[in-house]
N, C-alpha and C positions, 0 to 999 in steps of 0.2 A: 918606499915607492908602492903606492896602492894599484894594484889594476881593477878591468871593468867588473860592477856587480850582475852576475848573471841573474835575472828574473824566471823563480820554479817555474811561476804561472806561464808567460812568454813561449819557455821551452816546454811545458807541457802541450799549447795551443799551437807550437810548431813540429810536434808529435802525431798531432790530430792531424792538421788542414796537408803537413807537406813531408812527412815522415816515410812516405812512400820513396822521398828523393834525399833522404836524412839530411834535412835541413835542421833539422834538431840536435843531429850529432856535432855538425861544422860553428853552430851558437854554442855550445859549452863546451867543446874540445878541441878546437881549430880546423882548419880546411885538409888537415891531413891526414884525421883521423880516419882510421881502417875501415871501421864499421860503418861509417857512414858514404865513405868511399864503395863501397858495398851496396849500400843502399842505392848510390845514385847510378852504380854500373848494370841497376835493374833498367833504365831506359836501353843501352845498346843492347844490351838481353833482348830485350820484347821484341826490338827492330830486326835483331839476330833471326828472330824465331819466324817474323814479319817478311822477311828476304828469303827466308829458307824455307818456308814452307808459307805459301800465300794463299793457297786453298783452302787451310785447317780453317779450323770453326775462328771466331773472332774471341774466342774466352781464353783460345789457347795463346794467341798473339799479345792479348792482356795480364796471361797471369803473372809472370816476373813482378809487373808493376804491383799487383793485387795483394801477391805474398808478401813484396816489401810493406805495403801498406799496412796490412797487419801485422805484419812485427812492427811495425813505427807506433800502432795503436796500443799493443802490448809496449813498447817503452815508453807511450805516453803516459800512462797506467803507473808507470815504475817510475819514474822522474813525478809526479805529482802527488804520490801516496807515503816519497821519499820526506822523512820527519825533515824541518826548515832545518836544525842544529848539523845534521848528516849531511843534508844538501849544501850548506855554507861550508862545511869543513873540505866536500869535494872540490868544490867549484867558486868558492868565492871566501877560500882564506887569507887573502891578501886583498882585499877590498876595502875592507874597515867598516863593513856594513852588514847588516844582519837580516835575514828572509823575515817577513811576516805572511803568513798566504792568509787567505781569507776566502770569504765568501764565493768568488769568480772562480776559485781552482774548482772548489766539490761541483759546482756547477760544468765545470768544461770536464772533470770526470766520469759525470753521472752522463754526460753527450759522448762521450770518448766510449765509455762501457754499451751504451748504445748501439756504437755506430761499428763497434768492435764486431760484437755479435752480432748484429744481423749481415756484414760482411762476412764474415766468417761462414754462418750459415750457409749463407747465398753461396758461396764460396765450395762448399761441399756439396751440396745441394746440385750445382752444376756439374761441377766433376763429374759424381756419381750418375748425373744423366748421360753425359757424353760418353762416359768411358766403359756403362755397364748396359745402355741404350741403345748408345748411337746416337744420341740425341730426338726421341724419338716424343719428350716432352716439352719443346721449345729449340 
């Protein structure tokens, strides 16, 4: 009995665009996986934060989402850089089918490494205003 072939590329590009809500975890480990259950309990986090305190600045009411985002970018990173033999032995040893990645991954990498860092940046960059400012540069 073969099951479904999971696609590197797919789940690397669902790392990128929605890994904030580990929709990447729930594509190659089911809907009950932990960590991605994790990822997605970053939305009532933020609304937590949103109810509870509704005067804070708006980065604080974002961050939940922001940290999950970057760790989803950092396993985007790690699911795409993962050798195709390693990847099929995880996730696709009962399929009958074997990874080839190609050209479309380095490229949603070399976007992913991008997009990684200059959130991150940003990311610190704010904190350090709010928290050592007071917001005193935006």
């Amino acid at each position: 009995m073969s099951t479904s072939h999971k696609n590197k590329t797919f789940a690397s590009f669902l790392a990128l665009i929605l890994g904030a809500v580990g929709a990447h975890r729930f594509y190659l480990r089911g809907s009950l996986d932990k960590l991605g259950l994790m990822h997605l309990a970053s939305l009532p986090v933020a609304g937590l934060v949103y109810g509870l305190a509704p005067e804070a600045n708006w980065f604080f009411k974002i961050l939940p989402l922001v940290l999950s985002g970057i760790i989803g970018f950092v396993e985007a990173l790690m699911i795409g850089l993962t050798p195709d033999e390693k990847f099929d032995a995880a996730f696709n040893a009962k399929s009958g089918r074997k990874s080839a990645s190609n050209w479309v991954l380095a490229v949603l990498l070399v976007c992913t490494m991008l997009t990684a860092a200059t959130m991150t940046i940003a990311t610190l960059a704010r904190l350090n205003d709010l928290l050592y400012t007071g917001g005193a540069y935006g």
